[in-house]
C-alpha positions in Angstrom: 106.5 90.0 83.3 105.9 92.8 85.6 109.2 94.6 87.5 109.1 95.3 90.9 111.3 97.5 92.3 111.6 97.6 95.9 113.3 98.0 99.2 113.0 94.5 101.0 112.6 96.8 104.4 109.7 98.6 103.4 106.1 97.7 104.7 104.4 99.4 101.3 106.7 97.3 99.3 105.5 94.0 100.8 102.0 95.0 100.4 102.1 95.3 96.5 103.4 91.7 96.6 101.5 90.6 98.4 98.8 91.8 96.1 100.9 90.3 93.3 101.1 86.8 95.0 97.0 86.7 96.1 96.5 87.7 92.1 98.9 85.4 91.0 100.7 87.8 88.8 104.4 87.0 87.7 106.6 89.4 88.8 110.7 89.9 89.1 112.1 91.7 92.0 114.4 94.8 91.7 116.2 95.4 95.1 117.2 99.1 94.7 120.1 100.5 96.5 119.5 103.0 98.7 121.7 105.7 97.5 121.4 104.5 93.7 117.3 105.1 93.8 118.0 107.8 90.8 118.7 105.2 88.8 115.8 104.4 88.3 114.4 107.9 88.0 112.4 106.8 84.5 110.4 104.7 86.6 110.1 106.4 89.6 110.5 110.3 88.9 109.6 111.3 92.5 112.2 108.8 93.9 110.1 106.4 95.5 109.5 102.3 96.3 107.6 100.2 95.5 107.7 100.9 91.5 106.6 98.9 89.0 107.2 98.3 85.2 104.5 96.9 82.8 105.2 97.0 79.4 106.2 100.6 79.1 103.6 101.3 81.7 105.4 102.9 84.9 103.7 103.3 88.1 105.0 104.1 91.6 103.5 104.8 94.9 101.9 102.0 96.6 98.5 102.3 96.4 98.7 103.8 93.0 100.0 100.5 92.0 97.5 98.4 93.8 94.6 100.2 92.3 96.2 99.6 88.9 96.8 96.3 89.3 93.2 96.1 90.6 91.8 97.6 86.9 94.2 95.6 85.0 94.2 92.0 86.8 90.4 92.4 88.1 90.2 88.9 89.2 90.4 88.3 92.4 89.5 91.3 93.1 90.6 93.4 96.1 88.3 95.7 96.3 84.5 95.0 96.9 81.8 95.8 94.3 79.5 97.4 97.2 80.6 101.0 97.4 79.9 101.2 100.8 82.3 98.3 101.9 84.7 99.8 98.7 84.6 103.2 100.8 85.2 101.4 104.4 88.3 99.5 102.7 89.7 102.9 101.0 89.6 104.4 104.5 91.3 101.5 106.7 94.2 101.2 103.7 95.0 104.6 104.1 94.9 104.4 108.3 97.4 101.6 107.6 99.5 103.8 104.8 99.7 107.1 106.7 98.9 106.3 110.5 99.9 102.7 111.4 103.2 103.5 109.4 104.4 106.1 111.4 103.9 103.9 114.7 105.9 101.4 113.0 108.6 104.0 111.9 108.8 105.6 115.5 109.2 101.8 117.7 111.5 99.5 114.7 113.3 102.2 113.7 113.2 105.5 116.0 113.3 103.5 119.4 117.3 102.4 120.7 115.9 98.6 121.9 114.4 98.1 118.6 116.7 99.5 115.8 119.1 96.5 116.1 116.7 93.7 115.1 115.9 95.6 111.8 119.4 97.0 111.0 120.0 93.7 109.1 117.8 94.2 106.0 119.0 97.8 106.2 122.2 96.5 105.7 121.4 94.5 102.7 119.6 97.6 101.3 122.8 100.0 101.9 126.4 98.0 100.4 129.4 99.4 101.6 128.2 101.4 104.8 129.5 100.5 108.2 126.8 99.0 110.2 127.4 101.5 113.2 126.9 104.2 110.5 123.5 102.6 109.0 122.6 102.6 112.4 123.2 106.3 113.3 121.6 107.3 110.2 118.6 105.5 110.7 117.7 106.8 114.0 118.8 110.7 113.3 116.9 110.4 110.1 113.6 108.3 111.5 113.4 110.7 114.9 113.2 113.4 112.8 110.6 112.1 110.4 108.5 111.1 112.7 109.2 114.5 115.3 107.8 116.6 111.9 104.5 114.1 112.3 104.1 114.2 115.7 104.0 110.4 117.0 107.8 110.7 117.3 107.5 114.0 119.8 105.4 111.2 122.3 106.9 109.3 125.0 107.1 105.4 124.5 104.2 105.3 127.3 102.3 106.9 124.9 102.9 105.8 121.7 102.7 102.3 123.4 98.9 103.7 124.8 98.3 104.3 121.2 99.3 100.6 119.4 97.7 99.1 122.0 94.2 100.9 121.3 94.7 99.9 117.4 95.8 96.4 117.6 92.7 96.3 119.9 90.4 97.9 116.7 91.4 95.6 114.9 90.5 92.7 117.0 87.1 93.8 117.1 86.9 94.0 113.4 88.4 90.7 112.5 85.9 89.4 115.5 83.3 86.7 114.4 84.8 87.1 110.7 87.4 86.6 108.7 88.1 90.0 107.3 88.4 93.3 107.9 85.5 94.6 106.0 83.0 92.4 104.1 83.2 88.7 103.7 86.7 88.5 101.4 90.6 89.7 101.6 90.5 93.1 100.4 93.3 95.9 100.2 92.4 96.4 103.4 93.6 93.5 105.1 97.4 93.2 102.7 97.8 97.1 104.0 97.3 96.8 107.6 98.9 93.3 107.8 102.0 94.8 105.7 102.4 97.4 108.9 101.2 95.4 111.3 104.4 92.8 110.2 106.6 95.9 110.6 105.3 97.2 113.5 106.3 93.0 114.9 109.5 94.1 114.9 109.7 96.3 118.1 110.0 94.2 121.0 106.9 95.8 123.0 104.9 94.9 120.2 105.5 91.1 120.4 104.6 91.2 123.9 101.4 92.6 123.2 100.5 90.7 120.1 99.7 87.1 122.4 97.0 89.5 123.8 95.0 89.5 121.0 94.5 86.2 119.3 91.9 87.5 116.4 94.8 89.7 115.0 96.6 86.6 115.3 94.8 84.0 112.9 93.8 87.3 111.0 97.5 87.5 109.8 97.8 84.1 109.6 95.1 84.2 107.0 96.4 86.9 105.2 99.7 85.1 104.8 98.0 82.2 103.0 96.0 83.9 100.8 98.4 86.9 100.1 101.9 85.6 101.0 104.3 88.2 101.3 
């Protein structure tokens, strides 16, 4: 049986099982604790969730791990034989990965109104800590992150601007289908749902999400077919 080990907090984490549920893989979870990641350093050299175990096979990094599991469990697949559509799903999993992320990062977890609805799962993640502490350390540590990338350096006005232009993208993709690219669930769609999900979690963002329906039954769909 495959090991998963994961942080239950972390958007990339849900994705790969989510690609393990839709594939109908068995799989164990691993919660790791956050200041106890190097013990699993023979799994995850460079320190980073989600990892998985296969055998002796170890592989960490998100979509690392989903492209394996795509090569190794082909069917269903996740990724579409046309190269074309293969090449439109590559692109909108890594918007998700490194863009949408970052919006997520800056309103659950960089933004003062939002912290305190996630800082539960934190919790779980981090034994021991004082909550006012896990708290502190996840906005000093999340403002920073995201003031190196640049999102984090906006006003809330603006990243606000910005969500609402790519909840709105994807309401025009998922228009008059079911997907985001093609005619099945691809990568695609367990990515952006993964940080869509995430970004859910800041307040602004649940008043906007009414506003677009498609995204709506989109992620609805996702959650049957890939349950997280």
């Amino acid at each position: 049986m495959i090991q998963l080990y994961q942080f239950t907090t972390s958007p990339f984490c849900e994705k790969i099982r989510r690609v393990l549920n839709f594939k109908s893989i068995p799989f164990e979870v691993n919660e790791v604790v956050r200041n106890k990641i190097s013990e699993i350093s023979h799994i995850s050299p460079r320190g980073k969730v989600p990892a998985i175990l296969d055998g002796d096979t170890a592989i960490w990094d998100s979509t690392r791990i989903a492209h394996y599991l795509e090569k190794r469990f082909p069917n269903p697949a996740l990724i579409p034989d046309d190269p074309k559509l293969a090449s439109a799903v590559h692109i909108l999993e890594d918007w998700a990965d490194e863009s949408l992320f970052f919006y997520e990062v800056t309103m659950r977890l960089s933004w003062d109104q939002n912290v305190d609805q996630a800082l539960p799962e934190f919790l779980a993640t981090m034994p021991g800590v004082p909550a006012e502490q896990v708290r502190a350390l996840l906005l000093e540590k999340t403002r920073t992150r995201t003031g190196y990338q640049g999102i984090g350096r906006k006003s809330q006005d603006e990243v606000i601007e910005d969500v609402v232009r790519h909840l709105t993208a994807i309401e025009r993709l998922v228009e008059g289908g079911d997907w985001l690219v093609g005619s099945n669930i691809t990568i695609a769609d367990i990515a952006v749902a993964a940080q869509v999900g995430a970004l859910a979690y800041a307040s602004e963002v649940k008043a906007l999400l009414p506003q677009y329906p498609g995204v709506s039954r989109w992620r609805a769909d996702v959650d049957k077919l890939a349950p997280a």
